[in-house]
C-alpha positions as CSV (number, residue, x, y, z in Angstrom):
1,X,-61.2,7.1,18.0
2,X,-60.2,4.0,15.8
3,X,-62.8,1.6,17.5
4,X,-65.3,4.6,17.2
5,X,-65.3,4.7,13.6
6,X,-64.3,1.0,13.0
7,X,-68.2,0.5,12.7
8,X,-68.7,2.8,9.5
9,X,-67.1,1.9,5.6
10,X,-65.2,5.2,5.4
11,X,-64.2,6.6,1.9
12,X,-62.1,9.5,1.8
13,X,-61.4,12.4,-0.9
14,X,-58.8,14.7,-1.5
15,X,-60.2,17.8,-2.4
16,X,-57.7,20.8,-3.2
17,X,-58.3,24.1,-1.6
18,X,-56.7,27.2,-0.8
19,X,-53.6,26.8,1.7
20,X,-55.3,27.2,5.1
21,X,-52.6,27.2,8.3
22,X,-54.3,25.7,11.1
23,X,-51.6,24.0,13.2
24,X,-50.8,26.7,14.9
25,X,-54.0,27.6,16.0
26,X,-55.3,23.5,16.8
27,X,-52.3,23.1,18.9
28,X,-53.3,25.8,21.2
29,X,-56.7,24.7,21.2
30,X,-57.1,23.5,24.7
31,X,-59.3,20.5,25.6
32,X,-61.8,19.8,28.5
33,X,-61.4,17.9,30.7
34,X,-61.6,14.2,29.7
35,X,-62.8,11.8,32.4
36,X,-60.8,8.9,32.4
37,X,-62.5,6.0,33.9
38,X,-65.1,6.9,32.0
39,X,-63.9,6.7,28.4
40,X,-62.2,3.6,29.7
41,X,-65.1,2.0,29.9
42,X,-66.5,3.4,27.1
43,X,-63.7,1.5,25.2
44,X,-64.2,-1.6,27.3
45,X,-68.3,-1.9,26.3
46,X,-67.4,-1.7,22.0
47,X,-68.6,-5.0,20.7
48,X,-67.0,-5.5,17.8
49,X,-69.5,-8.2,16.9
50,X,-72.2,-5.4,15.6
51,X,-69.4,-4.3,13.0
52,X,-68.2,-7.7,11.8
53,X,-69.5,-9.9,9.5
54,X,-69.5,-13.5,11.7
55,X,-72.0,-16.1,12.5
56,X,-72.7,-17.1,16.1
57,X,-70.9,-20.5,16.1
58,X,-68.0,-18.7,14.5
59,X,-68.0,-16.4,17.4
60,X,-68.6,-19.3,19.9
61,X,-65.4,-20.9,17.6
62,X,-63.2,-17.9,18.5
63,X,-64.1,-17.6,22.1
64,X,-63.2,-21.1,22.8
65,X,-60.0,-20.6,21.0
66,X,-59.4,-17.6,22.5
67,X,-59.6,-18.9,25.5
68,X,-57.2,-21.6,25.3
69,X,-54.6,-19.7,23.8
70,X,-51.7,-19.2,26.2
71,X,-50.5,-16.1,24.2
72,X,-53.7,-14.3,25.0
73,X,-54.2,-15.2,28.5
């Protein structure tokens, strides 16, 4: 979900309300079935390089970095 939203410039607000007791009922809220693979991949495909401000030879910079680093190989 992090990835997901990592693309927008989120502001949030507390806004008070009455008390509402929802727990209970979310934690028996089943959920469908989730394909795996599937959401997997989904996760795989994000390219972070639509949501960051970087130039193309910085990206070419970090690739060839990246690549060399032992840590991340």
């Amino acid at each position: 979900m992090l990835l997901r939203l990592q693309k927008y410039s989120l502001r949030f607000f507390y806004k008070k309300g009455k008390d509402i007791f929802l727990a209970d009922t979310l934690s028996r809220a089943f959920l469908p079935e989730v394909n795996a693979c599937e959401f997997r991949k989904e996760l795989e495909e994000v390219d972070h390089r639509a949501s960051l401000p970087v130039s193309g030879d910085r990206w070419q910079k970090i690739k060839h970095v990246s690549a060399n680093d032992p840590v991340l190989q």
